[in-house]
N, C-alpha and C positions, 0 to 999 in steps of 0.2 A: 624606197629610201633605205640606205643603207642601217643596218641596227646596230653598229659601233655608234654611228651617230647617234642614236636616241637616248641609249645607255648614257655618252656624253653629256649628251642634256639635265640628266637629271643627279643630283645629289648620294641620292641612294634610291634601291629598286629592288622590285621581288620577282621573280618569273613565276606563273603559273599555267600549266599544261591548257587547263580548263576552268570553267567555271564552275564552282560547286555549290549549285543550290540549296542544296538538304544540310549540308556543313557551311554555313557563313562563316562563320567564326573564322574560320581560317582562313581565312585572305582580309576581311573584316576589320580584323587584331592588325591589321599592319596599314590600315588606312588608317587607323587611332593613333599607332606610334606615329606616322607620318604628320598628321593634323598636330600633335603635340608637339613635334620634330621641329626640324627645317623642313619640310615639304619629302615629297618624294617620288613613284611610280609605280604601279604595278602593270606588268607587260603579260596579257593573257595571249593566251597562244603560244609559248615559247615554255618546253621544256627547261628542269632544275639546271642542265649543260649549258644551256641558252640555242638548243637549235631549234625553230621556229619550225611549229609542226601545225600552226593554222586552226582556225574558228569557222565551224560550219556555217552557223545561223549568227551574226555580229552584231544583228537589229537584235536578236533576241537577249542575249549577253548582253547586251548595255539597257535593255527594258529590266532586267532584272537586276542589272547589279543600282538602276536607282531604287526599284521597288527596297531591294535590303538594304541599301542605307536609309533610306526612308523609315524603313520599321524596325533595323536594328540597331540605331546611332544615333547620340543624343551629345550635344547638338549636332547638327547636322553638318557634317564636314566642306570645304569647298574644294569642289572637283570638275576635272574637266576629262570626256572621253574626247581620246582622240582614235579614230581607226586610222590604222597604218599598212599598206600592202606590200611584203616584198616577196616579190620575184611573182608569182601568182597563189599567193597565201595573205589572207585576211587575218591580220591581229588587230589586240586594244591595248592602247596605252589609256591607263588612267591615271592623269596626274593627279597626283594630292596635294595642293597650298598648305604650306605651313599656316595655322589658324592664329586667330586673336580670342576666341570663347574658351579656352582650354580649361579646363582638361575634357577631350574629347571620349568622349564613353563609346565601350559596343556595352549595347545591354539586350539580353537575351539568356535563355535558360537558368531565370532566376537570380543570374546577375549583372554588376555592375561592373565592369574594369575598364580602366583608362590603362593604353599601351605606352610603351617606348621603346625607340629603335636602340639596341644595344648591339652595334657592329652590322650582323646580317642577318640580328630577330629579331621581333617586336615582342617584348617580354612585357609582363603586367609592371605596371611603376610601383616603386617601392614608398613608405612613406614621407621620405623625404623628396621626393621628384614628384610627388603631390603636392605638395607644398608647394612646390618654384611651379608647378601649374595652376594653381587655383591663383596667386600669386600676379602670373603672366594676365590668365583670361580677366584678372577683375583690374589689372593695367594700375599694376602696384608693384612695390620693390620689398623686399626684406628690410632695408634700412630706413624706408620709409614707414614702417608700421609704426604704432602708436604702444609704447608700454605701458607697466603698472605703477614705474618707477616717477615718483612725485620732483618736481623741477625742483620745488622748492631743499629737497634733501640730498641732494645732487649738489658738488662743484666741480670747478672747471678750471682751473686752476694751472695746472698744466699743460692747457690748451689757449688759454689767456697770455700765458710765459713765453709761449711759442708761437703767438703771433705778433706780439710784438717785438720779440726778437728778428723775424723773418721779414716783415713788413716795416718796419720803424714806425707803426702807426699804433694807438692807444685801443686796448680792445677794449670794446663795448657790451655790454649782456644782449641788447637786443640783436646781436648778429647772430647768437643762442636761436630767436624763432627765424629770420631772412636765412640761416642756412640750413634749413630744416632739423635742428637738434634737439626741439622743444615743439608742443604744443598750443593751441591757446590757450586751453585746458588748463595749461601745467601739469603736463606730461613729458618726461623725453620720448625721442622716437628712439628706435634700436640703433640707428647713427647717433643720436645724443649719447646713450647708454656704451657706446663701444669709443665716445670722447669724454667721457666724464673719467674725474680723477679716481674713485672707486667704480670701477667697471663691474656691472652684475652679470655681465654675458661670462658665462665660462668657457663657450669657445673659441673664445678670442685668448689663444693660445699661442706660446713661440715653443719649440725645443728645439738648442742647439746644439749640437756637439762636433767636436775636432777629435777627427780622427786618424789616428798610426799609419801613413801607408796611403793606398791606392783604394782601397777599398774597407767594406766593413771589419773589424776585429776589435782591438782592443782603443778604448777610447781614450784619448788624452786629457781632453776636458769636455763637460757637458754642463748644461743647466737647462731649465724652463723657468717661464715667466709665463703669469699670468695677469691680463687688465689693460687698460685702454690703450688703444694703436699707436697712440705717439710712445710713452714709455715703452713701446715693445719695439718700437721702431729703433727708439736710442740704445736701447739693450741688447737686439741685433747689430747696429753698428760699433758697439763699446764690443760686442763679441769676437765681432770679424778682425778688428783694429789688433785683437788682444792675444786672438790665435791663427796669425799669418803670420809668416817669418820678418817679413819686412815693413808693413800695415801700409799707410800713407803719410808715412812721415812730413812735412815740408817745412822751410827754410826759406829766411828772407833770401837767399841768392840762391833758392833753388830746393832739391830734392836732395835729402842725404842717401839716400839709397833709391833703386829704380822701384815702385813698390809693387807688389803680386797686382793687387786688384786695380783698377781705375776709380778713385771711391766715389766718384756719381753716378760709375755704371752697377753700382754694390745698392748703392744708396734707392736708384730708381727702381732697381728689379725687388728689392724687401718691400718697398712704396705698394709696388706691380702684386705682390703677393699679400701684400695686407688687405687691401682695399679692394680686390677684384675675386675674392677668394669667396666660397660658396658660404655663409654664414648659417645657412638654414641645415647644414647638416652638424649635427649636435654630435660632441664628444670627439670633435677633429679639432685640428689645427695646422698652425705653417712650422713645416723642418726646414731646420736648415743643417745643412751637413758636410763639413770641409776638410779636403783632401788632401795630402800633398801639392798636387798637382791643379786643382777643380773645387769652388762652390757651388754645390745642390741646394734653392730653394724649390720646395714643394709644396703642393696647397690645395686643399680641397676644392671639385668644381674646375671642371672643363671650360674651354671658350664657352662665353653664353650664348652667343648664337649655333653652338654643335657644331662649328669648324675642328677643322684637327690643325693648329697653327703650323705642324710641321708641313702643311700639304699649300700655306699661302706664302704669300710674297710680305714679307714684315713692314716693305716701307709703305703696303698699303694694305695693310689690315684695319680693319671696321674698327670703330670707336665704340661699340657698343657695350653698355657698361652694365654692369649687377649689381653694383650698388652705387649709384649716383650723385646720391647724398655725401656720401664719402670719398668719392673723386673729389666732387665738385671743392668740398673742403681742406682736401691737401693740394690741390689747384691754386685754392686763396694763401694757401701757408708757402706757393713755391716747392712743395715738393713731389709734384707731377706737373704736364702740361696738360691744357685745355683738350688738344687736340688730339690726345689720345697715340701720342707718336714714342712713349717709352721703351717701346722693346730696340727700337731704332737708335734709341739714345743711347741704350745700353750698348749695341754692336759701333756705336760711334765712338763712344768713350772708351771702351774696349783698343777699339782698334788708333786709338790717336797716342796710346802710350810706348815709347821707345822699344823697342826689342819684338814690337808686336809682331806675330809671325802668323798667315791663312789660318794652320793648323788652328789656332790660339779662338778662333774665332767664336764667341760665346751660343750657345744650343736653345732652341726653344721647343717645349713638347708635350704635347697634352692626350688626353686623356678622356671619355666622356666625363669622368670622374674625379681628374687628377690635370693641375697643370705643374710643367716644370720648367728652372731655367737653370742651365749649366755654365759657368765660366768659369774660364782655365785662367790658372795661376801665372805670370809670366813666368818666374824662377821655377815653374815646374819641368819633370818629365817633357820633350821634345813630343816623346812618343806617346798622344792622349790614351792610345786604347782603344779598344770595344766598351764604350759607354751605355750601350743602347740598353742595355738591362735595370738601370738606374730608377726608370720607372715605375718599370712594375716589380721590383725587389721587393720578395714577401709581400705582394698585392695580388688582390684575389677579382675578379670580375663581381659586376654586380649580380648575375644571375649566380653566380659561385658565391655570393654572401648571403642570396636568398636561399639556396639549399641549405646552406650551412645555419639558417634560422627555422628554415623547416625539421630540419633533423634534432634540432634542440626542443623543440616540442615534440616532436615524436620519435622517436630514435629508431623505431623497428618498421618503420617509414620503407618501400622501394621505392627502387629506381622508375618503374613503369607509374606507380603514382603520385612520383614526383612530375614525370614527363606532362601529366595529366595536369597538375596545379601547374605547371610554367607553362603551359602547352606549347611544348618545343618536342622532338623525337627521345624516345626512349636513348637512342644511341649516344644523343647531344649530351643527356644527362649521368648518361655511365663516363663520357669520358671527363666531364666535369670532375666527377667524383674520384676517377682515377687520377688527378691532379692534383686536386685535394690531399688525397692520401698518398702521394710521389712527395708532395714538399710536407709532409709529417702534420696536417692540420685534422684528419682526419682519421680513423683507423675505424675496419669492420671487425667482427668477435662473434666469430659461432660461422653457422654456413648460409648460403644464401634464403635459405628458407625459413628460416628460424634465426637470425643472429638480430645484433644489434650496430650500431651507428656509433661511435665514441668520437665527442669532438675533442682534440686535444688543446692543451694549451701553448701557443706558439707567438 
């Protein structure tokens, strides 16, 4: 069997030379990211290059690698060996199923870590990617959680105004527990708490700003808001309306000017980014950031199933949602669809306005961390540019925000005993560092034997 084809098959994969007994840990860590993950593979037999240099004993490699997940992995992950022969060389593929128990642990040597795959390592999860696992294994949502917040000192007001605007129907309180925003209890959930008129979540955050030009510099205008999704929704679009050249003006016989945006592909992608956005990491929010030429929304939280949307096909991207509760309720209000078909809407509406041109065509891009959506201005620049740095501008990887928390506790910290708490190579973590300190976030003081770690502020 050819091994482009197997590689194909799977999502992501690790090669290893051999099997290493006496070190589990290391190959181990990367069936935990994988069971946490999407799924994935590890292909024994095949060199870090990927050239397949063969498994002596193949009964004996698959007798032990259940013996170590058996005694070093809790719960127990779902896995399938598969032996694969090419040319006359014995390897193993071990598939790993993405799990439903999550978060999956290696435990050994006195501890306990739950992995995640971050690109092409399984790094230890951080505390918030604990969270969206314990979360996942106990088949619960974020917005379904249960608060501290009393229904009764709670209104809703704004969300009442806005369904009968939308609907021409009379709201009701008891649509409060049928759409899960309340308890029986009398409780909100964290979706009641992020539609209530006083919002207590404070990362239910906007900042927007217009800005000079093509790129970052000097700002034209900026605000933040903070508190429940509809008022951030209207204040995003009162923003867009108010720092575009042209907004969307219209006229009974028409359009007075052709206007920049298409305002329901404006309207669905803020929708797209309020509601599907990672709520469980605290002290974030959604930017929005507008160009001459281009609108950037940005928002905490990758696709939830760990796609990278640039790498599918948009008119048949998964429906799968983060927060449900919260779909399902701007579904009722009209300002999403059921079906989960909005990034679609957006390149429809995008492209149904006059002067549309390919180039113009709106961008989607994410992140395991970060999603984004781009759309260009019609009256802008012909010439989009080199966008692709949009993303990660002044963004740092998660394993580069774990060092840079390691060093704040310990500042006289090395690189090798860094290598050692991430268990990734020594080399991995000098060039981390050396990034760090290229984009001004970090700075060394004295010599490598004796100096210290200064985080700057950036």
């Amino acid at each position: 069997m050819d091994l482009n084809t197997l590689i194909a098959e799977c999502t992501a994969y690790d090669f290893k030379l051999m099997l290493e007994e006496k070190k589990p840990k290391s190959w181990l860590k990367s069936i935990s990211a994988f069971a946490n993950g999407s799924g994935g593979s590890l292909f024994f037999g095949i060199d870090n290059d990927g050239i397949v240099r063969g498994l002596d004993d193949i009964q004996h490699v698959c007798e032990a690698i259940s013996t170590k997940i058996r005694d070093y992995m809790d719960p127990l992950p779902d896995v399938e060996m598969l032996p694969q022969r090419i040319g006359n060389l014995d390897i193993l593929q071990l598939k790993v199923n993405t799990g439903i128990y999550t978060p999956y642990y290696y435990v050994g040597d006195g501890q306990r870590i739950a992995f995640m795959r971050i690109g092409d390592e399984s790094l230890p999860a951080t505390a918030e990617q604990m969270v969206r696992l314990v979360l996942k294994g106990s088949n619960k949502t974020f917005d379904s959680l249960h608060t501290g917040y009393k229904t009764e000192e709670s209104s809703f007001t704004i969300l009442a105004n806005t369904f009968k605007l939308r609907t021409n129907q009379d709201w009701d309180k008891k649509y409060l527990l049928s759409f899960g925003l309340v308890t029986r209890t009398g409780y909100l959930t964290n979706a009641g708490a992020l539609f209530a008129d006083d919002c207590p979540l404070k990362q239910s955050r906007l900042y927007c700003t217009r800005w000079d030009g093509l790129e970052k510099g000097d700002a034209i205008n900026d605000a933040e808001f903070t508190g429940d999704v509809l008022m951030l929704l209207r204040e995003a679009m009162n923003f867009v309306k108010s720092n575009t050249k042209r907004g969307w003006e219209k006229l009974p016989d028409g359009r007075k000017n052709k206007p920049d945006y298409a305002e329901r592909a404006v309207l669905e992608a803020i929708v797209n980014h309020l509601i599907h956005r990672d709520y469980t990491v605290m002290g974030s929010e959604v930017h929005m950031d507008i160009y001459d030429n281009r609108l950037i929304l940005t928002s905490p939280g990758g696709m939830y199933n760990g796609a990278l949307i640039q790498d599918l096909d948009i008119s048949d991207v998964s429906s799968e949602r983060r927060n449900p509760i919260l779909a399902n309720v701007m579904a009722q209000l009209d300002y999403m669809e059921k079906r989960g078909s909005g990034l679609l809407r957006i390149y429809k509406e995008t492209k149904a306005l006059d002067g549309y041109r390919e180039e113009l065509q709106p961008i989607f891009k994410s992140t395991p961390t970060q999603f984004q959506t781009i759309i260009f201005a019609l009256s802008g620049s012909s010439n989009v540019g080199d966008i692709d740095g949009d993303i990660n501008e002044a963004k740092i990887t998660e394993r580069q925000q774990i060092i840079l928390n390691i060093i704040k506790e310990s500042p006289t910290i090395t690189g090798r005993q860094m290598s050692e708490i991430l268990s990734v190579s020594q080399r991995t973590v000098e060039r981390d560092l050396s990034y760090l300190q290229k984009h001004g976030m970090l700075k060394r003081i004295g010599k490598d034997n004796n100096g210290i770690w200064v985080i700057m502020n950036k």
